[in-house]
mmCIF file as gemmi writes it, N, C-alpha and C atoms, coordinates in Angstrom:
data_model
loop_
_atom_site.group_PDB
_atom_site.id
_atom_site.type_symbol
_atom_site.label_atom_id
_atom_site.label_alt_id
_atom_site.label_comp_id
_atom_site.label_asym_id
_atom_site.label_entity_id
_atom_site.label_seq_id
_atom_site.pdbx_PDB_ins_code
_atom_site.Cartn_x
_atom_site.Cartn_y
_atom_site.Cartn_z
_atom_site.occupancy
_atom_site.B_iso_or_equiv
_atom_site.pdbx_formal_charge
_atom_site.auth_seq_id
_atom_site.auth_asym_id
_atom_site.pdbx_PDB_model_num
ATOM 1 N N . UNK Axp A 1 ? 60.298 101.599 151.925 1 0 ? 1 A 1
ATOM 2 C CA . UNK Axp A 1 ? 60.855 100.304 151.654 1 0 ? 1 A 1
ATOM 3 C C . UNK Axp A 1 ? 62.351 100.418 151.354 1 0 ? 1 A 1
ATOM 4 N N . UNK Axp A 2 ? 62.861 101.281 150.56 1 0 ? 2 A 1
ATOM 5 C CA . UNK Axp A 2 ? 64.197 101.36 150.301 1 0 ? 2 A 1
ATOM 6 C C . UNK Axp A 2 ? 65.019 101.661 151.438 1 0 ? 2 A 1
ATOM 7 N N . UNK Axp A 3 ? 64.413 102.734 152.168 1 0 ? 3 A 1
ATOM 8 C CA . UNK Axp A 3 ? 64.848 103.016 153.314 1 0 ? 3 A 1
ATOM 9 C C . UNK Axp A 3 ? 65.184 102.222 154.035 1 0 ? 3 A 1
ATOM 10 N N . UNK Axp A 4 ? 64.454 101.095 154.339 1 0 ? 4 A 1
ATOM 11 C CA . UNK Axp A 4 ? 63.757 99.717 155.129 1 0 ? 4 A 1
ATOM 12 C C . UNK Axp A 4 ? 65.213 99.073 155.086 1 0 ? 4 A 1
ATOM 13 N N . UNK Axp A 5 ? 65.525 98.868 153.547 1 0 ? 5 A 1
ATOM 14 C CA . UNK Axp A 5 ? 66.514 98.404 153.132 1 0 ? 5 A 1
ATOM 15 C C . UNK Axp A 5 ? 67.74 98.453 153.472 1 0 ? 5 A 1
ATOM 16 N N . UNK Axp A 6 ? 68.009 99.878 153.01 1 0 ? 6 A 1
ATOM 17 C CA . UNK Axp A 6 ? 69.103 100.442 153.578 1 0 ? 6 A 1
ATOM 18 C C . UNK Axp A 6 ? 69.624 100.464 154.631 1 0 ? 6 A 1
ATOM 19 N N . UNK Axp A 7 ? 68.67 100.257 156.131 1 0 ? 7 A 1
ATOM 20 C CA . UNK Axp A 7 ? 68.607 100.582 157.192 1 0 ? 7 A 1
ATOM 21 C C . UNK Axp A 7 ? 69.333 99.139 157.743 1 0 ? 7 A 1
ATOM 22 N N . UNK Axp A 8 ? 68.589 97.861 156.732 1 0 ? 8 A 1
ATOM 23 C CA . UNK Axp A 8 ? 69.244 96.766 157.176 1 0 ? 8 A 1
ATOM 24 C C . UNK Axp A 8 ? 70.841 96.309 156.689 1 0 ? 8 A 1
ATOM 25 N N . UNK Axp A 9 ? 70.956 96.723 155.91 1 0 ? 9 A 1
ATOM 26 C CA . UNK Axp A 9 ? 72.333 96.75 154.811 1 0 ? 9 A 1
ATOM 27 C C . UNK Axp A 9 ? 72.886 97.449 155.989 1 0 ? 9 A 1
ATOM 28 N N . UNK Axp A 10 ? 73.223 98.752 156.82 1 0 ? 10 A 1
ATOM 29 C CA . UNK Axp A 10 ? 73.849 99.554 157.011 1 0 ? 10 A 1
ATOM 30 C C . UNK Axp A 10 ? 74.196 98.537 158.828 1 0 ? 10 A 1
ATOM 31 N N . UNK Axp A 11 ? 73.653 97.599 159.21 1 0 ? 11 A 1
ATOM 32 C CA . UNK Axp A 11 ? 73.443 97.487 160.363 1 0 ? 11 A 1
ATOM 33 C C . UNK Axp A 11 ? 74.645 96.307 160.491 1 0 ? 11 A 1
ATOM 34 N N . UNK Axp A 12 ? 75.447 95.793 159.235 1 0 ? 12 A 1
ATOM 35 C CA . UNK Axp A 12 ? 76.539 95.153 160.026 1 0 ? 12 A 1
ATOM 36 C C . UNK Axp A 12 ? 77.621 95.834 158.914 1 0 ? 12 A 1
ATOM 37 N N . UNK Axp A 13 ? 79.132 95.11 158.844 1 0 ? 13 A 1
ATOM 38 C CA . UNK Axp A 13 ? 79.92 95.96 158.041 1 0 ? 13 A 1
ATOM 39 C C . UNK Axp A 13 ? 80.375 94.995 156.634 1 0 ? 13 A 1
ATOM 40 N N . UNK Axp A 14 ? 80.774 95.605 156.088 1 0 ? 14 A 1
ATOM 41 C CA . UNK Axp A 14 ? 80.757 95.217 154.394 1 0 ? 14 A 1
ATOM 42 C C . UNK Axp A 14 ? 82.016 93.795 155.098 1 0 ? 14 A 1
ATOM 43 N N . UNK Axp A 15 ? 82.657 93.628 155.786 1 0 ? 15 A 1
ATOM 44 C CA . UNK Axp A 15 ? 83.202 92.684 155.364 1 0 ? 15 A 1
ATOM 45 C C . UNK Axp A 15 ? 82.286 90.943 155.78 1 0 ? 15 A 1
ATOM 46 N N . UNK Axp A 16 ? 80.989 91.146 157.165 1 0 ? 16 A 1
ATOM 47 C CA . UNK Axp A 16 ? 80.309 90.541 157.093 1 0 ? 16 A 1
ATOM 48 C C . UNK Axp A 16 ? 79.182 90.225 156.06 1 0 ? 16 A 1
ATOM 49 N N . UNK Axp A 17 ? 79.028 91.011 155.316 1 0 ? 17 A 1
ATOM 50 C CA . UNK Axp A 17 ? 77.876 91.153 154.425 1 0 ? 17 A 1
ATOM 51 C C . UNK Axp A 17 ? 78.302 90.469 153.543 1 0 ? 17 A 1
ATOM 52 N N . UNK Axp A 18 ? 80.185 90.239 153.004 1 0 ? 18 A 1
ATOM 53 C CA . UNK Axp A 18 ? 80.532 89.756 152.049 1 0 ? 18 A 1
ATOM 54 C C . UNK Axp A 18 ? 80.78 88.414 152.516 1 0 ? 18 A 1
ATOM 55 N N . UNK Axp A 19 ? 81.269 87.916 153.5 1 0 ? 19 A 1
ATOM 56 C CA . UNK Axp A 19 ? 81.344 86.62 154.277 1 0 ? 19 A 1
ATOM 57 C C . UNK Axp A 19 ? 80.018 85.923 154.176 1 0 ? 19 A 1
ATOM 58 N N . UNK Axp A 20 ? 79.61 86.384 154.508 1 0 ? 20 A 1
ATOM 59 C CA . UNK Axp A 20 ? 77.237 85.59 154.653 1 0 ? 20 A 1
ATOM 60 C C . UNK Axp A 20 ? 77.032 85.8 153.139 1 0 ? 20 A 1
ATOM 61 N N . UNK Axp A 21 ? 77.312 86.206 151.776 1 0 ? 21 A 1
ATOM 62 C CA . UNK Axp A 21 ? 77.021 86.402 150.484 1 0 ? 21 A 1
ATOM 63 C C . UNK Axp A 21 ? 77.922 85.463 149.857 1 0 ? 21 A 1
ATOM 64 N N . UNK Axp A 22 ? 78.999 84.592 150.743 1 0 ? 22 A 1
ATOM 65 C CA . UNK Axp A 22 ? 80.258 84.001 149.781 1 0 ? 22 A 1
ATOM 66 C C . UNK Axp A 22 ? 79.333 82.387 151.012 1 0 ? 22 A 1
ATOM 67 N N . UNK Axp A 23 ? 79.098 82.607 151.958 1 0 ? 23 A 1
ATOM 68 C CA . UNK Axp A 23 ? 79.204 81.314 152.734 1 0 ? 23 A 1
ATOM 69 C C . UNK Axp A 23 ? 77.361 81.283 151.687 1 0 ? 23 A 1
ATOM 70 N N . UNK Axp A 24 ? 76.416 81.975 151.827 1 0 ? 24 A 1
ATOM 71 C CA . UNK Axp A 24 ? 74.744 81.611 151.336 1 0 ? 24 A 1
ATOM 72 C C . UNK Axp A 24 ? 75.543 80.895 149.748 1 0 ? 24 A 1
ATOM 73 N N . UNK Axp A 25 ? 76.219 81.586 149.114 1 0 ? 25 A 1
ATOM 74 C CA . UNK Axp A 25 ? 76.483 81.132 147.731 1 0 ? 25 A 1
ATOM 75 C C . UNK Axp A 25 ? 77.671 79.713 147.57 1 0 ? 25 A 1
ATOM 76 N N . UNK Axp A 26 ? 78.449 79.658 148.431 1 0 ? 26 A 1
ATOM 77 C CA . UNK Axp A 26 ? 79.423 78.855 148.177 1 0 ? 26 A 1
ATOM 78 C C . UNK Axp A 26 ? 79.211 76.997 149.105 1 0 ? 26 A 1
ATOM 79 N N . UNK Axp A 27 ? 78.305 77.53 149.899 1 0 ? 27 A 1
ATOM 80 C CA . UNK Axp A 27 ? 78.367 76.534 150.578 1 0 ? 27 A 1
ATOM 81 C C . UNK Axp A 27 ? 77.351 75.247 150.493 1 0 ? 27 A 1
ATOM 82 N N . UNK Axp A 28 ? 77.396 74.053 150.125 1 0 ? 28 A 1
ATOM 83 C CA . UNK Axp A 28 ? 77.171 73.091 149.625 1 0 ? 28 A 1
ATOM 84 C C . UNK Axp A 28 ? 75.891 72.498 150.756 1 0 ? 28 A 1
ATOM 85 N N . UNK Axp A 29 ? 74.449 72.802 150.648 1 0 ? 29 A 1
ATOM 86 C CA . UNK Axp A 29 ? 73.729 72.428 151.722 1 0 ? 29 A 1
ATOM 87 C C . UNK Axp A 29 ? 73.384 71.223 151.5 1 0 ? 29 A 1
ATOM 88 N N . UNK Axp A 30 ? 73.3 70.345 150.591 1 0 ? 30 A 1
ATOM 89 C CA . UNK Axp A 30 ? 72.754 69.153 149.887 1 0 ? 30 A 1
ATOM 90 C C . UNK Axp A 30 ? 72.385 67.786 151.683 1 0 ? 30 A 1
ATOM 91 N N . UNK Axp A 31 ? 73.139 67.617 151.951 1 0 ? 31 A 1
ATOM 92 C CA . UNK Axp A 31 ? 73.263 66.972 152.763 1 0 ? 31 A 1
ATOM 93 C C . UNK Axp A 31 ? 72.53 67.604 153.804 1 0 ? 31 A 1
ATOM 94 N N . UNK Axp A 32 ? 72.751 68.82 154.792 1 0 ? 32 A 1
ATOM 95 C CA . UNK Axp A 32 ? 71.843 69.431 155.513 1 0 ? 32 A 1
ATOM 96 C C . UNK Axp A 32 ? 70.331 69.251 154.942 1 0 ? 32 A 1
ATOM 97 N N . UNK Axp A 33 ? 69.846 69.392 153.718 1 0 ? 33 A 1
ATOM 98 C CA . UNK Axp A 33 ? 68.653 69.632 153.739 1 0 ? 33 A 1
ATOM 99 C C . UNK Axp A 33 ? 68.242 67.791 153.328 1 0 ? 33 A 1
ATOM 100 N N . UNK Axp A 34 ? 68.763 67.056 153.084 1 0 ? 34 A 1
ATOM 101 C CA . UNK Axp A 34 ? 68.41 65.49 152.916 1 0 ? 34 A 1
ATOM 102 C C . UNK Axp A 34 ? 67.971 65.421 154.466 1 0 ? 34 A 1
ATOM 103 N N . UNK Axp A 35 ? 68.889 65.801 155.426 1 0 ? 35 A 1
ATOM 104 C CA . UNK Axp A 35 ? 68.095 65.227 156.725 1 0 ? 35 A 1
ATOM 105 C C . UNK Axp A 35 ? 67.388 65.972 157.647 1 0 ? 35 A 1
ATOM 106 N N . UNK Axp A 36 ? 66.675 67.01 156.904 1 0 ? 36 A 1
ATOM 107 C CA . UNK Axp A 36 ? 65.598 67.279 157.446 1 0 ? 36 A 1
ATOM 108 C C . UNK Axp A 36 ? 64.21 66.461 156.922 1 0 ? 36 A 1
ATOM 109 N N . UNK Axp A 37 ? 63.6 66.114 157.77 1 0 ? 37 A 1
ATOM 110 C CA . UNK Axp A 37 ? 62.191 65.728 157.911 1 0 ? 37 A 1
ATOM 111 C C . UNK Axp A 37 ? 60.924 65.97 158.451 1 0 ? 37 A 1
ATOM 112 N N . UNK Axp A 38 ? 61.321 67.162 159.065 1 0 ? 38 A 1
ATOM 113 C CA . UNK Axp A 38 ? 60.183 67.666 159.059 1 0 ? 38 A 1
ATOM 114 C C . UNK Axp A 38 ? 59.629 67.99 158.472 1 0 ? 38 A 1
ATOM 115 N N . UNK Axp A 39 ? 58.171 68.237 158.272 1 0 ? 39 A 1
ATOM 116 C CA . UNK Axp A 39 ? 57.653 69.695 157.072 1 0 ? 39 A 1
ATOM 117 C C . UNK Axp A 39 ? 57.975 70.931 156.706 1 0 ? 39 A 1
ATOM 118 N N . UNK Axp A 40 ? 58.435 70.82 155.881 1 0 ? 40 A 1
ATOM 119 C CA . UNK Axp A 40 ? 59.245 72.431 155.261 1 0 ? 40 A 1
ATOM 120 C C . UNK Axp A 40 ? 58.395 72.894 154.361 1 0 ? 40 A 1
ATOM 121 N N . UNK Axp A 41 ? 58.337 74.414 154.732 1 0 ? 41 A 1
ATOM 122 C CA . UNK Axp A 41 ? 57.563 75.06 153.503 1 0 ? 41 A 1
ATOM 123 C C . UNK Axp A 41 ? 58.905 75.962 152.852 1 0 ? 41 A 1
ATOM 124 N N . UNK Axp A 42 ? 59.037 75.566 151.705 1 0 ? 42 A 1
ATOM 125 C CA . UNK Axp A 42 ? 60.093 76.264 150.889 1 0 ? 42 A 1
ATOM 126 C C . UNK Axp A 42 ? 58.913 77.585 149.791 1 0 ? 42 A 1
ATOM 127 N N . UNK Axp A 43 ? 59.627 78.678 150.211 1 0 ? 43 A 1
ATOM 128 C CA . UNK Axp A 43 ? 58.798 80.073 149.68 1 0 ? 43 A 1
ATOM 129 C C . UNK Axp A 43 ? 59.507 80.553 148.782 1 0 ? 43 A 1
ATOM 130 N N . UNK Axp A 44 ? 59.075 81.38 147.41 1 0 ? 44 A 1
ATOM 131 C CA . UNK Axp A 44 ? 59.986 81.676 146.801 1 0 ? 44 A 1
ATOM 132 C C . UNK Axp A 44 ? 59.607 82.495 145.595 1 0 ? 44 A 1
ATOM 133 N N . UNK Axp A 45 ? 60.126 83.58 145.309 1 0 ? 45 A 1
ATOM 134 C CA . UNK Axp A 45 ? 58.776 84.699 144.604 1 0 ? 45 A 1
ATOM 135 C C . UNK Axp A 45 ? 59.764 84.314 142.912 1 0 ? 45 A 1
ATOM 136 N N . UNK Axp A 46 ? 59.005 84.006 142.06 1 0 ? 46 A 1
ATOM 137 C CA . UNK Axp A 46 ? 59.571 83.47 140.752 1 0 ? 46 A 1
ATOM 138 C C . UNK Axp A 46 ? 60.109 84.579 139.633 1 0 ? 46 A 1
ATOM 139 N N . UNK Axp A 47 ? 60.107 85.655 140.462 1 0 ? 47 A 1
ATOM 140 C CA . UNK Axp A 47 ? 60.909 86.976 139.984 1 0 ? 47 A 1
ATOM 141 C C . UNK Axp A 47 ? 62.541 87.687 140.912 1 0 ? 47 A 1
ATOM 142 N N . UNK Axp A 48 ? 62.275 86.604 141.36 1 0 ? 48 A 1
ATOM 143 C CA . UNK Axp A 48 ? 64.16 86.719 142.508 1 0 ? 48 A 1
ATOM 144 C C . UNK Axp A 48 ? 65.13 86.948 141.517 1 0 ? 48 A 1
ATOM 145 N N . UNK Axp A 49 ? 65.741 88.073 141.702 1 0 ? 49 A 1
ATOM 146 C CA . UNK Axp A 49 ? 66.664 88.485 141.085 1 0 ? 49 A 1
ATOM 147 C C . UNK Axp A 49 ? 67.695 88.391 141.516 1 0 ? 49 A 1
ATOM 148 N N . UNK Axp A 50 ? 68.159 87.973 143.176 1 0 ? 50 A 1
ATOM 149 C CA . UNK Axp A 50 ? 69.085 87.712 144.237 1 0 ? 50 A 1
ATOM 150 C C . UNK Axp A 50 ? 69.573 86.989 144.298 1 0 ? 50 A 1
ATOM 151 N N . UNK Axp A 51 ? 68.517 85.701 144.578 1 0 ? 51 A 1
ATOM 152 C CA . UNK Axp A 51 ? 68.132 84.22 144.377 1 0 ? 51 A 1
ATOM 153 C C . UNK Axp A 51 ? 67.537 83.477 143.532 1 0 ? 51 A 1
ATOM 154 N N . UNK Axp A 52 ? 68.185 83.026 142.201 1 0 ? 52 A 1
ATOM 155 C CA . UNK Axp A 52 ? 67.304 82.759 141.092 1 0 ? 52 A 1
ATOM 156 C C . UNK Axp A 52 ? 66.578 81.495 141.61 1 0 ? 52 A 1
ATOM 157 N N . UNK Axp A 53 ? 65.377 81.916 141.274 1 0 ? 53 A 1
ATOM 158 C CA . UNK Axp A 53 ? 64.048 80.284 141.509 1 0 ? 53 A 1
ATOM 159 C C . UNK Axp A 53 ? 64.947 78.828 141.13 1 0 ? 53 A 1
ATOM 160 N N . UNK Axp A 54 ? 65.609 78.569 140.153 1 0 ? 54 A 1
ATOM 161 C CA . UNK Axp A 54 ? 66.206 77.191 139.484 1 0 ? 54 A 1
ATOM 162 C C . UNK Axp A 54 ? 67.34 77.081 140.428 1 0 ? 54 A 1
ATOM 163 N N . UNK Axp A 55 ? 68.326 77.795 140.377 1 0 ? 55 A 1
ATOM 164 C CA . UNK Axp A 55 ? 69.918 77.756 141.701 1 0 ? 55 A 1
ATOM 165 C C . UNK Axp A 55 ? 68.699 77.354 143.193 1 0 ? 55 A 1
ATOM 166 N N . UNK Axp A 56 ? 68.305 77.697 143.812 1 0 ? 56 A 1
ATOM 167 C CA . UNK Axp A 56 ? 67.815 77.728 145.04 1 0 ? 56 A 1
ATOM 168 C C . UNK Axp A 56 ? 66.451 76.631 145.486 1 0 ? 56 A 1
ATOM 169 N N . UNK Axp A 57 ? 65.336 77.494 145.385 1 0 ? 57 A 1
ATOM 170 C CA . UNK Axp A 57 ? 64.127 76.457 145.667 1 0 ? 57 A 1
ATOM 171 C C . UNK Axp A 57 ? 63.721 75.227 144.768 1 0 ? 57 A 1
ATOM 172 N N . UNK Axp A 58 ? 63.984 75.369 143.369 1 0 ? 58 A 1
ATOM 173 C CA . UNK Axp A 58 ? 63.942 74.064 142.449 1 0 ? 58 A 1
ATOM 174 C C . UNK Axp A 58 ? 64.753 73.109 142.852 1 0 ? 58 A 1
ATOM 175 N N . UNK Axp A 59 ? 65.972 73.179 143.387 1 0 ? 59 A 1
ATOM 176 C CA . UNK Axp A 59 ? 66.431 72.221 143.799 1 0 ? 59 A 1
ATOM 177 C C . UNK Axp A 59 ? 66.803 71.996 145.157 1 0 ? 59 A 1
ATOM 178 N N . UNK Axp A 60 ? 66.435 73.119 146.205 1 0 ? 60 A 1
ATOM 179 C CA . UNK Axp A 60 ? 66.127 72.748 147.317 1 0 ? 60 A 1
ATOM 180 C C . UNK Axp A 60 ? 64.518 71.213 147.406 1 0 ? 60 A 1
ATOM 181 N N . UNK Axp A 61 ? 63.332 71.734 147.113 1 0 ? 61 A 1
ATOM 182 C CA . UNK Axp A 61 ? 62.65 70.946 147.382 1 0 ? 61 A 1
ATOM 183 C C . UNK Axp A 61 ? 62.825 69.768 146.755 1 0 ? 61 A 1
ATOM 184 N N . UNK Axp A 62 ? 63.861 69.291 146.049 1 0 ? 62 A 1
ATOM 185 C CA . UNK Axp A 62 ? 63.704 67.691 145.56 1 0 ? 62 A 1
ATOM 186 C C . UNK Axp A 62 ? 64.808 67.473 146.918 1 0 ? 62 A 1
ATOM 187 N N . UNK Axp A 63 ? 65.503 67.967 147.753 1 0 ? 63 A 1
ATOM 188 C CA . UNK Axp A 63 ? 66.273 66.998 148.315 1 0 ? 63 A 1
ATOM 189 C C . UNK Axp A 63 ? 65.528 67.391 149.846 1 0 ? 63 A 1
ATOM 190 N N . UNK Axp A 64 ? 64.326 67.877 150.261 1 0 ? 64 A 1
ATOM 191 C CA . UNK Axp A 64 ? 63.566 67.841 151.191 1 0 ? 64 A 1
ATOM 192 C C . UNK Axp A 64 ? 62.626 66.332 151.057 1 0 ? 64 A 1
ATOM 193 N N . UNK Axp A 65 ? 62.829 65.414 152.465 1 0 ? 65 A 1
ATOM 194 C CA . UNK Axp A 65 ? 62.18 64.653 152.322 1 0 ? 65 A 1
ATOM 195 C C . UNK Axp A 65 ? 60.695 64.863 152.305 1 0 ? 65 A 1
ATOM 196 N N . UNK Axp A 66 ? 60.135 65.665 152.994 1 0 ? 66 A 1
ATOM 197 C CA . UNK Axp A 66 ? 58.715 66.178 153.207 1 0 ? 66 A 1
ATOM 198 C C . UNK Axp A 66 ? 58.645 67.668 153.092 1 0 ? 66 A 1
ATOM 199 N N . UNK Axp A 67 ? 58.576 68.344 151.826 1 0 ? 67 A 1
ATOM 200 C CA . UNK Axp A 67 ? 58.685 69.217 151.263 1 0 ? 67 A 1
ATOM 201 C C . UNK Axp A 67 ? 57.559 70.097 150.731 1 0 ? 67 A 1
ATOM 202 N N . UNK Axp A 68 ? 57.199 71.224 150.737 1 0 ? 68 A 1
ATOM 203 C CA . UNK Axp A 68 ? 56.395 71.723 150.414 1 0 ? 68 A 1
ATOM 204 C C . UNK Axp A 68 ? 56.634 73.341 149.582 1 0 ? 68 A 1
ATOM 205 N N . UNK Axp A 69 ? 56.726 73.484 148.206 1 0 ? 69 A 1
ATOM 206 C CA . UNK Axp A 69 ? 57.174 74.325 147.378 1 0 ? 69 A 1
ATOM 207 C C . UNK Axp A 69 ? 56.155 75.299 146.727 1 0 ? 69 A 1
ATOM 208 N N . UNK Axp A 70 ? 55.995 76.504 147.637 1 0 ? 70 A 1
ATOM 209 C CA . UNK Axp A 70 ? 55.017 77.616 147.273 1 0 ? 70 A 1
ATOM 210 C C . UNK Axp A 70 ? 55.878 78.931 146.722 1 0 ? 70 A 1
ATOM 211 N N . UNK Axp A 71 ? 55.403 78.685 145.503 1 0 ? 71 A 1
ATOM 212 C CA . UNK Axp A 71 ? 55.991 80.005 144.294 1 0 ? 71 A 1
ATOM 213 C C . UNK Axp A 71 ? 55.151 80.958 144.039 1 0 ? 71 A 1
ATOM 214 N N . UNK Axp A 72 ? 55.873 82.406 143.897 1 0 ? 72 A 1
ATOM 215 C CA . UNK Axp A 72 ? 54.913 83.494 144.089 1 0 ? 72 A 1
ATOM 216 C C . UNK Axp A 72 ? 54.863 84.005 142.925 1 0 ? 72 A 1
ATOM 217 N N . UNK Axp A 73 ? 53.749 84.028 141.73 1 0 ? 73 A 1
ATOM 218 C CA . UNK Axp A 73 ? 54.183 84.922 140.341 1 0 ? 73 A 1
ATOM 219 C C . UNK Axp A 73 ? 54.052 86.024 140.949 1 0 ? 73 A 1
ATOM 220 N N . UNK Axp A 74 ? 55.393 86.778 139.666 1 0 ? 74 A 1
ATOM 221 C CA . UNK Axp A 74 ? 55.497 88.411 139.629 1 0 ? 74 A 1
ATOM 222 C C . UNK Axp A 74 ? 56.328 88.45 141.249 1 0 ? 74 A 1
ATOM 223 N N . UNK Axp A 75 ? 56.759 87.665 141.929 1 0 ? 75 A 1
ATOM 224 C CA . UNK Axp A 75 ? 56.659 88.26 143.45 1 0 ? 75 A 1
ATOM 225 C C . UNK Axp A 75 ? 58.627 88.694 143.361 1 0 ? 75 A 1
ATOM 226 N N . UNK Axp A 76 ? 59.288 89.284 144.334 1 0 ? 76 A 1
ATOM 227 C CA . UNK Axp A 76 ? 60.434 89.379 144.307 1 0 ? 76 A 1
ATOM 228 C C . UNK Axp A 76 ? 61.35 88.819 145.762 1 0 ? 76 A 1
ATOM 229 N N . UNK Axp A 77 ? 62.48 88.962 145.545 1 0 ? 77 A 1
ATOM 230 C CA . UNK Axp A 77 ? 63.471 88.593 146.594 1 0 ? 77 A 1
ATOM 231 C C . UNK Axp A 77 ? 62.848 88.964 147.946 1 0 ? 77 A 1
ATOM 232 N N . UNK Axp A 78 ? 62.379 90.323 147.89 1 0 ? 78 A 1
ATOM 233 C CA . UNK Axp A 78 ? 62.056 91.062 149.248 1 0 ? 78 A 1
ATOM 234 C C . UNK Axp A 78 ? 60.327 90.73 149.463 1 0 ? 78 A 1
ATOM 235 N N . UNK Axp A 79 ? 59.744 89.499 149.129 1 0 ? 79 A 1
ATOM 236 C CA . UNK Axp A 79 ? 58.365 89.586 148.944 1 0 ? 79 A 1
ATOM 237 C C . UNK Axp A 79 ? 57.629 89.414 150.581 1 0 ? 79 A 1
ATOM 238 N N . UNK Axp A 80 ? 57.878 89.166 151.565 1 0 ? 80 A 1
ATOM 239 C CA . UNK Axp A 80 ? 57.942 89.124 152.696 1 0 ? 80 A 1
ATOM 240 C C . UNK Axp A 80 ? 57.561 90.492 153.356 1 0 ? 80 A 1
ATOM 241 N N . UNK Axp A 81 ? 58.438 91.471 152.384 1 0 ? 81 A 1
ATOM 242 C CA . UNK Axp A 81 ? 58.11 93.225 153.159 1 0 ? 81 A 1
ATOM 243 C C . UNK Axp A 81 ? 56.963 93.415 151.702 1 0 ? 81 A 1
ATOM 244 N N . UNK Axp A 82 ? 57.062 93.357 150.858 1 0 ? 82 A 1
ATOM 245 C CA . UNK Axp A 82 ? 56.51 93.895 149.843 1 0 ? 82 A 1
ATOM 246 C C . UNK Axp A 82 ? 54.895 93.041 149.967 1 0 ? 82 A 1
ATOM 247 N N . UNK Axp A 83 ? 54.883 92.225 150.333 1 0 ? 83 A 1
ATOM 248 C CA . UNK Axp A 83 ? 53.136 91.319 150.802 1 0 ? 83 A 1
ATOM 249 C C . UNK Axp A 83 ? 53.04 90.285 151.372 1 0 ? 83 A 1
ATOM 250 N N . UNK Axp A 84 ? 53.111 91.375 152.837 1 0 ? 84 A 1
ATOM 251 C CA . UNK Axp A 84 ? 53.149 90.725 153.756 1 0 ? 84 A 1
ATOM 252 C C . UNK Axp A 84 ? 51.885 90.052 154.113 1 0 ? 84 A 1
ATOM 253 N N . UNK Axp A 85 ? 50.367 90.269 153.752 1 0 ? 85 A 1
ATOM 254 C CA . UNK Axp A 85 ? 49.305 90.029 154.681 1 0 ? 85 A 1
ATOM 255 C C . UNK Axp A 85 ? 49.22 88.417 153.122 1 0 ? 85 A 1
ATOM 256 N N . UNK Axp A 86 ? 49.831 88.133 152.167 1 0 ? 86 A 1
ATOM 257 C CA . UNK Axp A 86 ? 49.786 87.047 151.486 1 0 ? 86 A 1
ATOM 258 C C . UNK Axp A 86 ? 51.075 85.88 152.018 1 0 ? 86 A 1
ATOM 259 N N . UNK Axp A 87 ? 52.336 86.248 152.38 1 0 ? 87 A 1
ATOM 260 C CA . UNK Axp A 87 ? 53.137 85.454 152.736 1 0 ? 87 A 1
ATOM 261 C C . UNK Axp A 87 ? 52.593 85.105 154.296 1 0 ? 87 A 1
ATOM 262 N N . UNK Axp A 88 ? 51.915 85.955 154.981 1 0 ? 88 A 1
ATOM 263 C CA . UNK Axp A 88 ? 51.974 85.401 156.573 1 0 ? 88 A 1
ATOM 264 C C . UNK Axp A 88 ? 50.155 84.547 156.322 1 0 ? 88 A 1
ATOM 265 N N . UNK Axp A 89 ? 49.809 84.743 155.262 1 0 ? 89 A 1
ATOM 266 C CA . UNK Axp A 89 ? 48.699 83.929 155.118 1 0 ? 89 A 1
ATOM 267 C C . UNK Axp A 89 ? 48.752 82.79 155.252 1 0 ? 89 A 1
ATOM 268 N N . UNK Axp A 90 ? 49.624 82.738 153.972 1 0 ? 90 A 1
ATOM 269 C CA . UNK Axp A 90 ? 50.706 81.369 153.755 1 0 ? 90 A 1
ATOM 270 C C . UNK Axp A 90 ? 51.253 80.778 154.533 1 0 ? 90 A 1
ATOM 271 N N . UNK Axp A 91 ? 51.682 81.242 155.6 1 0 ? 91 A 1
ATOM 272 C CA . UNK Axp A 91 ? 52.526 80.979 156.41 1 0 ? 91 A 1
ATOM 273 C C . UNK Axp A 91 ? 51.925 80.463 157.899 1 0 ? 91 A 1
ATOM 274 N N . UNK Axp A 92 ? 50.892 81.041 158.068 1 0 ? 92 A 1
ATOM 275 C CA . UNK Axp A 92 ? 50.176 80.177 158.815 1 0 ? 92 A 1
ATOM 276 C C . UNK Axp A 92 ? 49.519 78.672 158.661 1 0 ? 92 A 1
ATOM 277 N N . UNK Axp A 93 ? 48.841 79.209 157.32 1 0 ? 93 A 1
ATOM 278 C CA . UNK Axp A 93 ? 47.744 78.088 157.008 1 0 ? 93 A 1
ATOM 279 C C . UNK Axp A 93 ? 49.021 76.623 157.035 1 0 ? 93 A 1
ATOM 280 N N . UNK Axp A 94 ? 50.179 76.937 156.912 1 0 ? 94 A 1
ATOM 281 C CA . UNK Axp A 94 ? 50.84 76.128 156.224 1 0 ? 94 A 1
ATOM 282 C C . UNK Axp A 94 ? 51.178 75.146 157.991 1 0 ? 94 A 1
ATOM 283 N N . UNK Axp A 95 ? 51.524 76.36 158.813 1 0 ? 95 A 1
ATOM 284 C CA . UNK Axp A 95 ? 51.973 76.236 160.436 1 0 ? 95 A 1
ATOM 285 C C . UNK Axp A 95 ? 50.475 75.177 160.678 1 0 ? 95 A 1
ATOM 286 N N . UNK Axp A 96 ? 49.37 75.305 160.348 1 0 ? 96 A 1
ATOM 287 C CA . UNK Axp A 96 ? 48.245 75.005 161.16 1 0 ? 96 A 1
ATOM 288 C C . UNK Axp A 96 ? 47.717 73.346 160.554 1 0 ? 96 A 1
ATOM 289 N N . UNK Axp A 97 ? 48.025 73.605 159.415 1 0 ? 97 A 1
ATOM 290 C CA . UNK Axp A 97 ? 48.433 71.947 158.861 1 0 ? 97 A 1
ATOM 291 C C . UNK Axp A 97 ? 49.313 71.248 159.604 1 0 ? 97 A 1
């Protein structure tokens, strides 16, 4: 897994990594996510240390018109590699609705 990590970190260069870390943090989505309407499943492991749960998905899903907010206890930033056969569970059942 660390490896995993590393492997992805290493695959563009620090000045993109810092550009996509200043634009994910700085940039004001409020409006983008008001006009979506489709069904969104907003995912989000309530141990994000990256992405705190309250900055991000707490207030992503109030400005989703048709919103759907699945929180993972104990789960982390990387919960996707770390359990996977529970997020793609999720992730279907959610697709098949």
């Amino acid at each position: 897994m660390i490896q995993n990590w590393w492997r992805q970190g290493m695959m563009g260069n620090a000045k993109a990594h810092d550009d996509g870390n200043k634009a994910f943090s700085e940039t004001d989505q409020t409006e983008d996510l008001k006009a979506i309407t489709v069904p969104t499943l907003v995912m989000h492991g309530e141990d994000d240390q990256v992405v705190p749960i309250a900055a991000s998905a707490e207030k992503s899903i109030k400005l989703l018109a048709n919103g759907t907010l699945k929180i993972y206890p104990r789960l982390s930033h990387g919960m996707f590699a770390t359990h996977p056969d529970l997020i793609n569970a999720d992730l279907l059942t959610f697709i098949k609705a």
